[in-house]
Residue frames as a rotation matrix with the C-alpha (Angstrom) as fourth column:
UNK 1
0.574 0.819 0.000 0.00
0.819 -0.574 0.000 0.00
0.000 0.000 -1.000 0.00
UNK 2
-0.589 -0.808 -0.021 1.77
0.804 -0.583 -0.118 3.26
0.083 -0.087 0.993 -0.98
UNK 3
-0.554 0.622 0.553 -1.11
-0.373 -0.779 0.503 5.59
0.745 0.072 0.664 -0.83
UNK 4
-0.782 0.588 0.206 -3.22
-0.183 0.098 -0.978 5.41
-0.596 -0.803 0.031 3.02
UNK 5
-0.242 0.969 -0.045 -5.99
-0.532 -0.172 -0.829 5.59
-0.811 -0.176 0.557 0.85
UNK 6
0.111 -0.316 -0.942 -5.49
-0.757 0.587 -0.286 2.55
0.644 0.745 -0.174 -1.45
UNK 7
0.623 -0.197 0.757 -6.22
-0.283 0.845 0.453 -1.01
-0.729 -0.497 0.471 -0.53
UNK 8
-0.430 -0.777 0.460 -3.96
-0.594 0.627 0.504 -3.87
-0.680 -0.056 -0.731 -1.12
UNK 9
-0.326 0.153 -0.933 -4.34
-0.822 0.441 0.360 -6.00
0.467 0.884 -0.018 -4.56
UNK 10
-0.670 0.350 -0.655 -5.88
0.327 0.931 0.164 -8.81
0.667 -0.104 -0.738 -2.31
UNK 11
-0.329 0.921 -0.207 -8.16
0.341 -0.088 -0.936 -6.76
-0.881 -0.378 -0.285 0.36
UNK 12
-0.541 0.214 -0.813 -9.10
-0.435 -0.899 0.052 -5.28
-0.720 0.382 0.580 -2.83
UNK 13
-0.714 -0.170 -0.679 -9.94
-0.566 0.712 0.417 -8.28
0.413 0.682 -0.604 -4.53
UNK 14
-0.436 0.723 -0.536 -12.08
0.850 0.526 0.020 -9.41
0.296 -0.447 -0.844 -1.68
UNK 15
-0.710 0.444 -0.547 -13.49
0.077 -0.723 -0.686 -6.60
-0.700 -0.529 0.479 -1.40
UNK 16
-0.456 0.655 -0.602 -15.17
-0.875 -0.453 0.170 -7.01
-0.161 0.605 0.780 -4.92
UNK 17
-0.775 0.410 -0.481 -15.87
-0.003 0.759 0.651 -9.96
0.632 0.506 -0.587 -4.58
UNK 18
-0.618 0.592 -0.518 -18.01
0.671 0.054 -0.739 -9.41
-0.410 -0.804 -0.431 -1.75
UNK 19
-0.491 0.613 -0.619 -19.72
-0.099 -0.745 -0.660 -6.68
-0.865 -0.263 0.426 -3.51
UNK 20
-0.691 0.155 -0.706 -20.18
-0.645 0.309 0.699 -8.27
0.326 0.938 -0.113 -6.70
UNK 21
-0.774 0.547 -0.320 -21.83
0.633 0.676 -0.376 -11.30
0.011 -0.494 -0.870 -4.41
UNK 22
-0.326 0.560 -0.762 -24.29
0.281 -0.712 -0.643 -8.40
-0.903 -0.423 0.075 -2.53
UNK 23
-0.782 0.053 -0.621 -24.59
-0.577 -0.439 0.689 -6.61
-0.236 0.897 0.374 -6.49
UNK 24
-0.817 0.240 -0.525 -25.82
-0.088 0.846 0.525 -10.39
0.570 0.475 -0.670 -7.99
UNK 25
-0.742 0.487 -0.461 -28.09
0.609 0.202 -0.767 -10.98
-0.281 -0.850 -0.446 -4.33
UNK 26
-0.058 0.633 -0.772 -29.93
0.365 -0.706 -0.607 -7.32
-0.929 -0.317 -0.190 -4.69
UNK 27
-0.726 -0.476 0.496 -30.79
0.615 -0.127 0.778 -6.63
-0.307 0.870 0.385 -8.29
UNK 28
0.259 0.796 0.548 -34.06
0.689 -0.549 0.473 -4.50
0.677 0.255 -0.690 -7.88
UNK 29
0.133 -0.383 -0.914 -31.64
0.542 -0.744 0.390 -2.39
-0.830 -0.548 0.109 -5.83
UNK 30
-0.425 -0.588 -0.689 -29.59
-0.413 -0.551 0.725 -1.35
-0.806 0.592 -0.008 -9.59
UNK 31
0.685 0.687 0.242 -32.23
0.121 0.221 -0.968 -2.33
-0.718 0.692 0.069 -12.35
UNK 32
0.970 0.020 0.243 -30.60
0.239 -0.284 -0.929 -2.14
0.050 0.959 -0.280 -15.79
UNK 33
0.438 -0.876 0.203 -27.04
-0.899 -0.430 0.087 -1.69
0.011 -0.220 -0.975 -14.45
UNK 34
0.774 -0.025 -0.632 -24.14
-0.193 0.942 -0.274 -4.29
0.603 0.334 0.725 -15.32
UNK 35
0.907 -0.369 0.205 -21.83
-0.380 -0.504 0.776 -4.89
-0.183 -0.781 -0.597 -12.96
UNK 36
0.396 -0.754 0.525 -18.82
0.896 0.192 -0.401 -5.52
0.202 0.629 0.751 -15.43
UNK 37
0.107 -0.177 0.978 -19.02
0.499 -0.842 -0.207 -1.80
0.860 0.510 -0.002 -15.93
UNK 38
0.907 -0.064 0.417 -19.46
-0.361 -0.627 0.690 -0.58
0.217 -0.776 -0.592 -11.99
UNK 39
0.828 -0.544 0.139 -16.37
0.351 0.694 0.629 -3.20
-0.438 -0.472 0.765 -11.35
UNK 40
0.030 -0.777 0.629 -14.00
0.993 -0.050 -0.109 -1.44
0.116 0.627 0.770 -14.08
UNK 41
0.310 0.029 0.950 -15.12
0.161 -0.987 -0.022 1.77
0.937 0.160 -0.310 -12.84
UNK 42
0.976 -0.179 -0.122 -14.27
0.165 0.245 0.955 0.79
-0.141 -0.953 0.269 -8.98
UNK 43
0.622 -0.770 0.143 -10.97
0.773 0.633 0.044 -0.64
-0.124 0.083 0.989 -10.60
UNK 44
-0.207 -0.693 0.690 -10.01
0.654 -0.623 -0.429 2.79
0.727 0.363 0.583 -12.31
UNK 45
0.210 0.133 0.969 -10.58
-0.571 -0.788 0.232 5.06
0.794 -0.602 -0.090 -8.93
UNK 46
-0.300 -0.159 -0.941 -8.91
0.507 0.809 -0.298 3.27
0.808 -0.566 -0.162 -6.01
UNK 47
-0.980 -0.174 0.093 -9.69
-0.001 -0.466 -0.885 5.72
0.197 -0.868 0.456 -3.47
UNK 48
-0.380 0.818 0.433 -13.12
-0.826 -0.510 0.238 4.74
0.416 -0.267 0.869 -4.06
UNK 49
0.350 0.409 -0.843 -12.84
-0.100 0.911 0.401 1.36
0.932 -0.056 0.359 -3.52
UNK 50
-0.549 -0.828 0.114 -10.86
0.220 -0.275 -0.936 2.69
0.806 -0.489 0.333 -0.30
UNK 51
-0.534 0.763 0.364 -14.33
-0.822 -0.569 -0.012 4.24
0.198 -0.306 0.931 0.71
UNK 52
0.304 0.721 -0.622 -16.35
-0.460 0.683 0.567 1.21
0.834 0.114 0.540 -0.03
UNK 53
-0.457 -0.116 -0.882 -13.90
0.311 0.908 -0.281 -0.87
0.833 -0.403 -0.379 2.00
UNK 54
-0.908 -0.115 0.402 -14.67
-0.253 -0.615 -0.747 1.76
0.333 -0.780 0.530 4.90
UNK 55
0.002 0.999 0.035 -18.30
-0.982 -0.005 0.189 1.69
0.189 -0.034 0.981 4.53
UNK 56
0.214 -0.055 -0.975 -17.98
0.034 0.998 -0.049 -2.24
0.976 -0.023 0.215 4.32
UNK 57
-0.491 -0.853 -0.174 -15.54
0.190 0.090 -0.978 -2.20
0.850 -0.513 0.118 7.35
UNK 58
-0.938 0.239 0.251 -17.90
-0.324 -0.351 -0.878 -0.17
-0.122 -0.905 0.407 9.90
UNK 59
-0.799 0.461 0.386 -20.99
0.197 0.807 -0.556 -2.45
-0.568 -0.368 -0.736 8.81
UNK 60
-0.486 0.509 -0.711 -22.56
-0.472 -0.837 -0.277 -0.18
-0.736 0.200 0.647 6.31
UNK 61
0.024 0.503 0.864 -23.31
0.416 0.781 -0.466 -3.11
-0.909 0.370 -0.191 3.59
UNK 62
-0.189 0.339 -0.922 -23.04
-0.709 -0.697 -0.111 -0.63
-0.680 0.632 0.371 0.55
UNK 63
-0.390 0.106 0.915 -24.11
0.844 0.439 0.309 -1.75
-0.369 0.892 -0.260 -3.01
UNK 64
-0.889 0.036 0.456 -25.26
0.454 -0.048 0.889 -0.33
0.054 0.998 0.026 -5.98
UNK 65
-0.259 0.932 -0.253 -28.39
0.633 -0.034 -0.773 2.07
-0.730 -0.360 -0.581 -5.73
UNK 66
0.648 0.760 0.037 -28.32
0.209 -0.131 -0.969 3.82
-0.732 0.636 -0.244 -9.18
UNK 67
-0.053 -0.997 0.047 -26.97
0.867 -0.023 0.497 6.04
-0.495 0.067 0.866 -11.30
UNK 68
-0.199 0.020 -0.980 -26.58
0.036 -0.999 -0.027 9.57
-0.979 -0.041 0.198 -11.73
UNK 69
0.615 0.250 0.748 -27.72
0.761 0.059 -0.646 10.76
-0.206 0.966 -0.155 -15.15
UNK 70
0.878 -0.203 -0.433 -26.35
-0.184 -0.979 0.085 13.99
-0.441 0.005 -0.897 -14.75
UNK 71
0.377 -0.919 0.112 -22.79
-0.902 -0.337 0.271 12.83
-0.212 -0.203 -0.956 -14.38
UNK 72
0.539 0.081 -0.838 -23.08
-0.490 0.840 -0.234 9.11
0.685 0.537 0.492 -15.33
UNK 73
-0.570 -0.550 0.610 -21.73
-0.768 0.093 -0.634 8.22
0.292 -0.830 -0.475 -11.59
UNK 74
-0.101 0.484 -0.869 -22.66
0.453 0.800 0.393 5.09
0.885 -0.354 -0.301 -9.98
UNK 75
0.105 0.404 0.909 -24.52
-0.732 -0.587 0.346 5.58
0.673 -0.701 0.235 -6.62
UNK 76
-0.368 -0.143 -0.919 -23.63
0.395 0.871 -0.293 3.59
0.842 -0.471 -0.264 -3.44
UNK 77
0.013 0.394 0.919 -25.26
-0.823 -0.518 0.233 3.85
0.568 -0.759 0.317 -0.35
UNK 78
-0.914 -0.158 0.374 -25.11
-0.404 0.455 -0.794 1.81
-0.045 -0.876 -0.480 2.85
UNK 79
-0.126 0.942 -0.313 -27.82
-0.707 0.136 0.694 -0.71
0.696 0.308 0.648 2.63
UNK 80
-0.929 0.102 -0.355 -27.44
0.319 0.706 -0.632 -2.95
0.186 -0.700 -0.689 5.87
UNK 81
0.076 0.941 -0.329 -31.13
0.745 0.166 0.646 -3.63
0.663 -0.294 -0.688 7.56
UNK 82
0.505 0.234 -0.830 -30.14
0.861 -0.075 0.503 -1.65
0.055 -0.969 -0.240 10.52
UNK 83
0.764 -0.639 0.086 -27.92
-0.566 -0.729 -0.385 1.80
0.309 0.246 -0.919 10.74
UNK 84
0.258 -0.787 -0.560 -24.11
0.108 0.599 -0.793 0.62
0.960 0.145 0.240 10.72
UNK 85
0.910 -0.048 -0.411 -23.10
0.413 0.146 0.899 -0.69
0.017 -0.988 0.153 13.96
UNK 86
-0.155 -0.949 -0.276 -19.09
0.948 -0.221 0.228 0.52
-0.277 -0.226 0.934 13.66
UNK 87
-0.478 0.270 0.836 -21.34
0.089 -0.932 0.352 4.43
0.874 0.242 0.422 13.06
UNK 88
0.601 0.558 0.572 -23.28
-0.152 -0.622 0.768 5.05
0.784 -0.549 -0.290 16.10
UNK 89
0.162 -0.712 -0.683 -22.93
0.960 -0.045 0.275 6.23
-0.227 -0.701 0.676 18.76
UNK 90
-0.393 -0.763 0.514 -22.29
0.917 -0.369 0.154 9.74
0.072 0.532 0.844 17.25
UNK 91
0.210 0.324 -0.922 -23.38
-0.013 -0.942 -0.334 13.59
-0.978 0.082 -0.193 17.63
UNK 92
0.792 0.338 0.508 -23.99
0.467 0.200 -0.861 15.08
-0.392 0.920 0.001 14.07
UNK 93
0.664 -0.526 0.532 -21.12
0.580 -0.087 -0.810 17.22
0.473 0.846 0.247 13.96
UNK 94
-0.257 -0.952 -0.166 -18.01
0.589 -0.018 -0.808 18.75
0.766 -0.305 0.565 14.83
UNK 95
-0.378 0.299 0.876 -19.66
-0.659 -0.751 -0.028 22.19
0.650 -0.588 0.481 16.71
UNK 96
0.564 0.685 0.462 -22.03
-0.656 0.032 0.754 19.76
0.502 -0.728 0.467 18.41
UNK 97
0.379 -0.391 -0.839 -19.47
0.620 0.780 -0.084 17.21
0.687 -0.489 0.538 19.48
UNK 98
-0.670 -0.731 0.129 -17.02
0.357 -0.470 -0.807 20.48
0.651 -0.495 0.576 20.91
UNK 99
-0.374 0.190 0.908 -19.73
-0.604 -0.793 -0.083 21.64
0.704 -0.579 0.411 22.64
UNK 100
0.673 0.411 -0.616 -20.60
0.225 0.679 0.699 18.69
0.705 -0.608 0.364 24.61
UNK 101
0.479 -0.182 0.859 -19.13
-0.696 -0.676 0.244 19.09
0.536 -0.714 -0.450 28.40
UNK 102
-0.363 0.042 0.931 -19.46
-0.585 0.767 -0.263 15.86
-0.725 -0.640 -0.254 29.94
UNK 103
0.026 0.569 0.822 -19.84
0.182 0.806 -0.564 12.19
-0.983 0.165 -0.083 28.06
UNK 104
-0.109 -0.348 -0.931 -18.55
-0.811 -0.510 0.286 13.08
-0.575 0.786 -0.227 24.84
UNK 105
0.931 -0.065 0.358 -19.50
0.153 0.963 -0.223 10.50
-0.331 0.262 0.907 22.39
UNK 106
0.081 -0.979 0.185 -15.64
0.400 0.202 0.894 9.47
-0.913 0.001 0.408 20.10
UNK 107
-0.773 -0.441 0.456 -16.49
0.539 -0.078 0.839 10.96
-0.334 0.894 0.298 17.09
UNK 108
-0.407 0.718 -0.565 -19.44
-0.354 -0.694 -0.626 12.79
-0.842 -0.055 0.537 14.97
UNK 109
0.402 0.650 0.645 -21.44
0.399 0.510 -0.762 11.82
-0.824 0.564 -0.054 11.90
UNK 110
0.966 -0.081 -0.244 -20.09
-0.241 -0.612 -0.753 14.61
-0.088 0.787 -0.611 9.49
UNK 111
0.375 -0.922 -0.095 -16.47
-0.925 -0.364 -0.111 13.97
0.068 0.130 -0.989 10.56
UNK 112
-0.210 -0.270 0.940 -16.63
-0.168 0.957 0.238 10.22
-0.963 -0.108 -0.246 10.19
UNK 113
0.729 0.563 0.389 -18.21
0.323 0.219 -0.921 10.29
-0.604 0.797 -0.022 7.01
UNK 114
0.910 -0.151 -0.386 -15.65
-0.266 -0.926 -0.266 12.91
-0.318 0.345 -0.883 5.91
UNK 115
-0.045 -0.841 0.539 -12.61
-0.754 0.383 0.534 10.41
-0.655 -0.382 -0.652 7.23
UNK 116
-0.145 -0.025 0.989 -14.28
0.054 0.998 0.033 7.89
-0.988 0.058 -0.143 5.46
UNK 117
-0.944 -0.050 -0.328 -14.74
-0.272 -0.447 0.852 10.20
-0.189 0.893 0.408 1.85
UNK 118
-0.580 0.804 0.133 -18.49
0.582 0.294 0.758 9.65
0.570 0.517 -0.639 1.46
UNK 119
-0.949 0.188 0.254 -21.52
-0.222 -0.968 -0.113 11.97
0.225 -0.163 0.961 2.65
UNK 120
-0.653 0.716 0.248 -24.58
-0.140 0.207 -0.968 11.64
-0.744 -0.667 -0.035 4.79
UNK 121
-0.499 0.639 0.586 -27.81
0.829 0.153 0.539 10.93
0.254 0.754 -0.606 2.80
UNK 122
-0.868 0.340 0.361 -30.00
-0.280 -0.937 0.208 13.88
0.409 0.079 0.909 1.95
UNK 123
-0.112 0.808 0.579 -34.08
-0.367 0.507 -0.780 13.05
-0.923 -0.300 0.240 3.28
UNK 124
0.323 0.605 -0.728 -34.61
-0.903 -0.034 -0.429 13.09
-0.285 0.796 0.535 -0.28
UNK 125
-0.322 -0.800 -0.506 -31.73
-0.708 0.558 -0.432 10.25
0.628 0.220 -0.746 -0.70
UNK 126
-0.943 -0.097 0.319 -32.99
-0.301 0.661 -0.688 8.38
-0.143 -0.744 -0.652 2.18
UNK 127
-0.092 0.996 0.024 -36.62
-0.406 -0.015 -0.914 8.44
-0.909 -0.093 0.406 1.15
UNK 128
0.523 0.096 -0.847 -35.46
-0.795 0.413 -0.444 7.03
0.308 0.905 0.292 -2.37
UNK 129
-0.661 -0.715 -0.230 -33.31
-0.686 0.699 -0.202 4.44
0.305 0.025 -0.952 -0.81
UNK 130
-0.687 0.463 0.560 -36.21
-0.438 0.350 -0.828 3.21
-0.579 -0.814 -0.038 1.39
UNK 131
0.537 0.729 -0.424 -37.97
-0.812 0.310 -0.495 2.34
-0.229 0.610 0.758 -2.02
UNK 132
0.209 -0.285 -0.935 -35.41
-0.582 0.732 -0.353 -0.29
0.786 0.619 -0.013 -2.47
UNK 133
-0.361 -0.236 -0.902 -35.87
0.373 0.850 -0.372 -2.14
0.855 -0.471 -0.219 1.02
UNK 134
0.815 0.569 0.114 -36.72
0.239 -0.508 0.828 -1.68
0.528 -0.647 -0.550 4.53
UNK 135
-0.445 -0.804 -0.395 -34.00
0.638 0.025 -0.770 0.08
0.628 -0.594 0.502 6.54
UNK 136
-0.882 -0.222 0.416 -33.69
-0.248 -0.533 -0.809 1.11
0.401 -0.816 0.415 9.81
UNK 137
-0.426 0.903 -0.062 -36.59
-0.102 0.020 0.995 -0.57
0.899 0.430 0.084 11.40
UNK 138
0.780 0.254 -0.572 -35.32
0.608 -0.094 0.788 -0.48
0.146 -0.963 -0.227 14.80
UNK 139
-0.276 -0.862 -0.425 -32.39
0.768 -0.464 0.442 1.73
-0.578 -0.204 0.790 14.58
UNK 140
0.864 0.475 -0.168 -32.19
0.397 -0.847 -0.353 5.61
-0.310 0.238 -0.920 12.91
UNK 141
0.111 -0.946 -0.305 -29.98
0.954 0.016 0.298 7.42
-0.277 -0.324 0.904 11.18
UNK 142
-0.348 -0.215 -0.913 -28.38
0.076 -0.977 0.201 11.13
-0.934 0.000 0.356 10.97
UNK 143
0.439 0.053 0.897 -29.10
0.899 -0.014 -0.439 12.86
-0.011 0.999 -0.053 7.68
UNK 144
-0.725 -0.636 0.264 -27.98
0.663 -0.748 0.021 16.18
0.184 0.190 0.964 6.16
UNK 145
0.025 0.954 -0.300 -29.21
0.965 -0.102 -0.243 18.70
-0.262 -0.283 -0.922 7.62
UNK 146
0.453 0.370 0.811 -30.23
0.770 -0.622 -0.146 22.36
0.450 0.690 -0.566 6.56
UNK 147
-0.605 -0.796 0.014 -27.97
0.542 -0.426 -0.725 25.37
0.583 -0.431 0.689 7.98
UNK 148
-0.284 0.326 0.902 -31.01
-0.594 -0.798 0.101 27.17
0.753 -0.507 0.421 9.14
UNK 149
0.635 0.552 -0.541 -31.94
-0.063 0.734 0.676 23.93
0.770 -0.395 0.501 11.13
UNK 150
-0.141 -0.800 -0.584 -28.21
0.788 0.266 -0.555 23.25
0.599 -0.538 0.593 12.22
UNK 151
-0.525 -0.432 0.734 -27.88
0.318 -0.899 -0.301 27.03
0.790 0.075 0.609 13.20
UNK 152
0.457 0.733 0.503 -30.83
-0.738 -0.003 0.675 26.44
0.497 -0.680 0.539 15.84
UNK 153
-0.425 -0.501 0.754 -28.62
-0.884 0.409 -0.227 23.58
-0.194 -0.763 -0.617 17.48
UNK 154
0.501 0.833 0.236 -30.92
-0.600 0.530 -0.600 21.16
-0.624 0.159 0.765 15.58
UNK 155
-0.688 -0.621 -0.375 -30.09
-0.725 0.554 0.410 18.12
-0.047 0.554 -0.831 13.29
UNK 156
0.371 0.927 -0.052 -32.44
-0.876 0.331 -0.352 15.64
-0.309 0.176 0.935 11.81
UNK 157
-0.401 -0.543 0.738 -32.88
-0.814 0.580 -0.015 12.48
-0.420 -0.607 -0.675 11.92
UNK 158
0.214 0.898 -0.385 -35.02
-0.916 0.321 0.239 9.32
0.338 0.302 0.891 10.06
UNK 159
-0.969 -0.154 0.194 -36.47
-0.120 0.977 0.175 5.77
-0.217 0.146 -0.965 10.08
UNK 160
-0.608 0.658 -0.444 -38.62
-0.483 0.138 0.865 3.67
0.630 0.740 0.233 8.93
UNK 161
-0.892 0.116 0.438 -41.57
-0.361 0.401 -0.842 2.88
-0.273 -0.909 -0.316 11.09
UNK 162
-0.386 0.906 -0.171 -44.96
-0.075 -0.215 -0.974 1.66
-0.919 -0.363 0.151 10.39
UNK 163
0.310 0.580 0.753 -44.93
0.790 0.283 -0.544 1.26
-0.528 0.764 -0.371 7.14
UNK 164
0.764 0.195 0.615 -43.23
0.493 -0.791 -0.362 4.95
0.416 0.580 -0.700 6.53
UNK 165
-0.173 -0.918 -0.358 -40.29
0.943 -0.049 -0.328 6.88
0.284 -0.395 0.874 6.71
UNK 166
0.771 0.240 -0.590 -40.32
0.632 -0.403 0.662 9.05
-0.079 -0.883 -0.462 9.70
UNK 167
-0.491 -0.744 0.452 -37.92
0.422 -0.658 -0.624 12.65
0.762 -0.115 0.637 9.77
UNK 168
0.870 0.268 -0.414 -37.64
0.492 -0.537 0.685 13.87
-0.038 -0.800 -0.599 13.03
UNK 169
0.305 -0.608 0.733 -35.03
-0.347 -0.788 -0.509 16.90
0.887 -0.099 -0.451 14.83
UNK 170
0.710 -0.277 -0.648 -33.02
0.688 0.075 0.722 16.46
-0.151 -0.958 0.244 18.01
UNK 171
0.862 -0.321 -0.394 -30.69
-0.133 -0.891 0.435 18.45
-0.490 -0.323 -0.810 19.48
UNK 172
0.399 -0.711 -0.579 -27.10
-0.699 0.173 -0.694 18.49
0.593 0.682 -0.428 16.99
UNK 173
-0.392 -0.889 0.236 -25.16
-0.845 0.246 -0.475 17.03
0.365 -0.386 -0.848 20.41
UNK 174
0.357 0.515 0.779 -27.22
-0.806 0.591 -0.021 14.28
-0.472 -0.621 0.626 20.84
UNK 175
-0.548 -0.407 -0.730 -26.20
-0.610 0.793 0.016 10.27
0.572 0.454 -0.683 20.41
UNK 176
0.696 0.660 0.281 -28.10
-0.637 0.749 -0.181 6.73
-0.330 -0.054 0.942 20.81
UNK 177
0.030 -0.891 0.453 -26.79
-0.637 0.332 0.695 3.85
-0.770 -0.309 -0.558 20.58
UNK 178
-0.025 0.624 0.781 -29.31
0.552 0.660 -0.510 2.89
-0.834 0.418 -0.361 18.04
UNK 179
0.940 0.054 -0.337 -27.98
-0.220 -0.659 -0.719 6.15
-0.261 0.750 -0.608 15.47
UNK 180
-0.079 -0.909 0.410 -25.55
0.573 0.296 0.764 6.29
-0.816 0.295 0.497 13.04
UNK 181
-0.049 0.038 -0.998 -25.51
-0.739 -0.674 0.011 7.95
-0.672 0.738 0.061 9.69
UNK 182
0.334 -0.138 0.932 -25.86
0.607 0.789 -0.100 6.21
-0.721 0.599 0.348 6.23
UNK 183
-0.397 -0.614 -0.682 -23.30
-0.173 -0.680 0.713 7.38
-0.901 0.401 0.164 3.40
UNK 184
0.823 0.530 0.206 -23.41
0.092 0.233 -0.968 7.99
-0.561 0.816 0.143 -0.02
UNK 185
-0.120 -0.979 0.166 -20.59
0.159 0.146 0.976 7.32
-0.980 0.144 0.138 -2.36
UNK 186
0.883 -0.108 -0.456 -20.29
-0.440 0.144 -0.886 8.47
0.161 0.984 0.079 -6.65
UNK 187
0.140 -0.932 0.335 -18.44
0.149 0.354 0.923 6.50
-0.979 -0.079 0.189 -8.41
């Protein structure tokens, strides 16, 4: 590995195969998408397959979830049933983590995500992912939130309950042990 952000020619190798497996498993995740073509695009950008392993690594499941027209990016997102267990735990971000006094959780949502090169889901993002499965159905996770929201000390939150995905607010410096954050990744 000369580059931190660059796996090894064998985790890197098992890393696609595992996602090729997960790809092949979940195919009304990426309708009409071949995964020859997401696998040669992976190949030519290691620092995303660097990301994936990350997202893999802290329990995030990613795969395939479209592709951008705009830009002609593949879309990953974290698709485990549950929010990633090696993510919660977490305040949403850096302001709300420094301002905690006492009981500090180890990290934030924005600045794990950041560490890990991939970005919270939007509601809109999370409310289209939720059309390809049920997540979060006992667990919740951060999303991006709006500056005029943040700027109130606020930060929002979803899951899926009932049949419907649910967007609530808590305070930014809150954590659960049942939150985390799902990412999104172009490739």
């Amino acid at each position: 590995m000369g580059n931190k952000k660059e796996l090894s020619a064998d985790l890197a190798a098992e890393l696609l195969g595992v996602l090729k497996l997960r790809f092949e498993k979940n195919m009304k995740r990426h309708q009409g998408l071949e995964w020859s073509e997401v696998q040669a695009r992976l190949e030519a950008n290691p620092s995303k397959l660097w990301s994936l392993n990350e997202m893999e690594r802290t329990g995030g499941e990613p795969d395939v979830i479209g592709l951008d027209q705009t830009t002609g990016e593949y879309l990953f997102s974290d698709c485990a049933a549950e929010s990633p267990k090696g993510r919660r735990s977490v305040c949403y971000d850096r302001e709300a983590l420094d301002a905690r006094k006492e009981h500090k959780p180890e990290n934030s949502a924005l600045d794990m995500a950041a560490a890990m090169g991939i970005e919270l889901l939007s509601e809109e993002q999370y409310r289209e992912l939720q059309q390809l499965g049920n997540f979060d159905m006992k667990t919740s996770s951060w999303i991006k939130t709006p500056a005029d929201i943040r700027k109130l000390g606020g930060a929002l939150f979803a899951d899926f309950r009932y049949g419907h995905v649910f967007v609530y607010h808590n305070g930014a410096q809150s954590y659960y042990a049942a939150r985390a954050f799902r990412g999104l990744l172009k490739v």
